[in-house]
C-alpha positions as CSV (number, residue, x, y, z in Angstrom):
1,X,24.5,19.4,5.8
2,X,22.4,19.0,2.7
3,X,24.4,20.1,-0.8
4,X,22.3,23.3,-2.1
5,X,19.2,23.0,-4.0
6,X,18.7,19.2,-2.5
7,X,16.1,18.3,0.2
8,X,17.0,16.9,3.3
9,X,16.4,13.0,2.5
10,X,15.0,11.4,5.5
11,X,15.8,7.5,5.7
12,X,13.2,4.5,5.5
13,X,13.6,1.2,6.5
14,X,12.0,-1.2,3.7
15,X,11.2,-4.4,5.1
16,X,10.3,-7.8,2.6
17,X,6.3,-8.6,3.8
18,X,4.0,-11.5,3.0
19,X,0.6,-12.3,3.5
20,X,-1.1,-15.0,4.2
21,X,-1.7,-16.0,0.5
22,X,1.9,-15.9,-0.1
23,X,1.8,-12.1,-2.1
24,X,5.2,-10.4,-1.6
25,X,6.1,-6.8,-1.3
26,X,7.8,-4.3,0.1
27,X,6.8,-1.8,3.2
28,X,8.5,1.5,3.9
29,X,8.8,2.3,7.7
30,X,10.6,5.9,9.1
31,X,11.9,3.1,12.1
32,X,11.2,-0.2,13.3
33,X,9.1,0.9,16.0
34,X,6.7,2.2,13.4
35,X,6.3,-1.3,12.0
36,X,5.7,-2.7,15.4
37,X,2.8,-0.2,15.7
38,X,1.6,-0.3,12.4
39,X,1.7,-4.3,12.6
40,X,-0.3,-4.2,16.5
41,X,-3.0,-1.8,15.0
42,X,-3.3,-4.1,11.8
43,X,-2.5,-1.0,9.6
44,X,-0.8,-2.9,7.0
45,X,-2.7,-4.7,4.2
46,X,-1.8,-6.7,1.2
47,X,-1.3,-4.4,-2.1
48,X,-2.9,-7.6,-3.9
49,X,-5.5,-9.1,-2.2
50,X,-5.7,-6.8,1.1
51,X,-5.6,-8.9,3.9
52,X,-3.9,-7.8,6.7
53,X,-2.5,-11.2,8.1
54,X,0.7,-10.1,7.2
55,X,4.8,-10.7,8.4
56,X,7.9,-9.2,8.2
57,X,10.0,-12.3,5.9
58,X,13.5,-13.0,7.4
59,X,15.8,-10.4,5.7
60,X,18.4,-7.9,6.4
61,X,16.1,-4.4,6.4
62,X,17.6,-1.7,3.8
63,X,18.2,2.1,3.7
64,X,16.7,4.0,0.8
65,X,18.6,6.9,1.1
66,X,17.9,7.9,-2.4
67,X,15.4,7.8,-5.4
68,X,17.5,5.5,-7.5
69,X,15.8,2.1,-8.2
70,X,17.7,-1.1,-10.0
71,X,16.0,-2.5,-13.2
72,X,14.5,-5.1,-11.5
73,X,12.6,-2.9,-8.4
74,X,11.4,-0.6,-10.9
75,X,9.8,-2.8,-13.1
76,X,8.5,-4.3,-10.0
77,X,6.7,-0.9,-8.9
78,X,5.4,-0.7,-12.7
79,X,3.6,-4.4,-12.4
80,X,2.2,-3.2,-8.8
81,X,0.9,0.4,-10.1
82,X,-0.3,-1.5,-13.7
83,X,-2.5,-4.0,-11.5
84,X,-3.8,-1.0,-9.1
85,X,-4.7,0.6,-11.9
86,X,-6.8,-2.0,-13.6
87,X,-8.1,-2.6,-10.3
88,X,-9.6,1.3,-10.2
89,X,-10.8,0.8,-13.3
90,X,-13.2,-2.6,-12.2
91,X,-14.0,-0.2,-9.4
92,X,-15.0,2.9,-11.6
93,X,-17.3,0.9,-13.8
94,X,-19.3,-2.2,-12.0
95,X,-21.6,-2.0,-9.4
96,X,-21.3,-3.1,-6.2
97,X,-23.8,-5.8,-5.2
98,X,-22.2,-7.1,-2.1
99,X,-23.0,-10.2,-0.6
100,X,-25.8,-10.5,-3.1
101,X,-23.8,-11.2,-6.2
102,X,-24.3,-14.8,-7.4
103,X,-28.1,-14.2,-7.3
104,X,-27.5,-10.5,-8.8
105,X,-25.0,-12.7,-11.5
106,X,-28.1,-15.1,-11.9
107,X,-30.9,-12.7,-12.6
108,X,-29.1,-11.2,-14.9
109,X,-28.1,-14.3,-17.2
110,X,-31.7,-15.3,-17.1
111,X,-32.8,-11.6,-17.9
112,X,-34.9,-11.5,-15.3
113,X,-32.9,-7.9,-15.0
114,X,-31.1,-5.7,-17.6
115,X,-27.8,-6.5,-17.9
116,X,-24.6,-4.7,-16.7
117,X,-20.8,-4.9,-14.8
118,X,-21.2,-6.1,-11.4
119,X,-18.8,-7.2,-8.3
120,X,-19.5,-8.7,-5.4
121,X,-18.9,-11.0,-3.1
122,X,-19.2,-15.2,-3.6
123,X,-18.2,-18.2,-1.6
124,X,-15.7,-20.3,-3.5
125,X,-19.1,-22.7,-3.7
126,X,-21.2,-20.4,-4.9
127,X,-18.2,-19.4,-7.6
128,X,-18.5,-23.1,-8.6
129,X,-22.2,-23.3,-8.9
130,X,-22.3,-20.3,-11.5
131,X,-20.0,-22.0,-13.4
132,X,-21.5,-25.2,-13.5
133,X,-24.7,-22.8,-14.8
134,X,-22.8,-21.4,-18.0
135,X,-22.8,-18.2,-15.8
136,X,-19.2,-16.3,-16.8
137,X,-17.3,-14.9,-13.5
138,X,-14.0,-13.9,-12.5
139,X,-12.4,-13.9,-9.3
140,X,-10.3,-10.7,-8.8
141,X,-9.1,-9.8,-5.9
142,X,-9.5,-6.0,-4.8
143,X,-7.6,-4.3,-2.5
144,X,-9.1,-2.9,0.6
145,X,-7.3,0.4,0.0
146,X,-9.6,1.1,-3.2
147,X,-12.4,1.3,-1.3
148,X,-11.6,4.5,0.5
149,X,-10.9,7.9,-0.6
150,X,-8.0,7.9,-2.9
151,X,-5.9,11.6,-2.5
């Protein structure tokens, strides 16, 4: 029976995941079951770089049964929500030119358009080629997540 004035606390199962490019974090499941399903209906995605190739690492699962983080998990959480937010904010203020962006990039270093943030997508070759043109890019990867509705 729940002490007065607390809410029932419902426990989670936190497994340790990877993707494929080796990013590590943490997802929060009500049971194991519900990782199974989210894991067979590729629901899960990389934080960082949001691929869904994703796996459970090798690890004894945990019980949060309270809101108390360690030092080390907190300041974990803080990177993570530091890097999501300057992800929204090369979002909120570039333009999307898709597939499109090395020549979008290219027109506008030779001002053959007015200049302005883009993002895109480029082939690691096509990457190379823009710098081998004095053309400044940065890869960054963006997390699928960003792209839909944020509540």
């Amino acid at each position: 029976m729940p002490v007065r004035g607390q809410r029932n606390i419902r426990a989670m199962k936190v497994f340790n995941l990877c993707c494929a490019h080796d990013h590590r974090f943490e997802g929060w499941f009500s049971s194991e079951q519900d990782y199974l399903a989210q894991t067979a209906g590729s629901r899960i995605e990389c934080p960082i770089c949001g691929t869904k190739e994703v796996q459970k690492l090798p690890s004894a699962p945990r019980l949060n049964l309270s809101r108390a983080q360690t030092p080390q998990r907190a300041q974990a959480a803080t990177a993570q929500q530091e890097w999501l937010t300057v992800a929204r904010q090369v979002m909120a203020n570039t333009e999307d030119v898709g597939d499109g962006f090395a020549d979008e990039a290219r027109r506008i270093h030779y001002k053959e358009t007015p200049a302005r943030n883009i993002r895109g997508v480029a082939s690691s070759e096509q990457h190379a080629a823009l710098i081998d043109e004095g053309i400044e890019v940065m890869s960054i990867p963006l997390p699928g997540i960003l792209k839909q509705p944020l509540h």
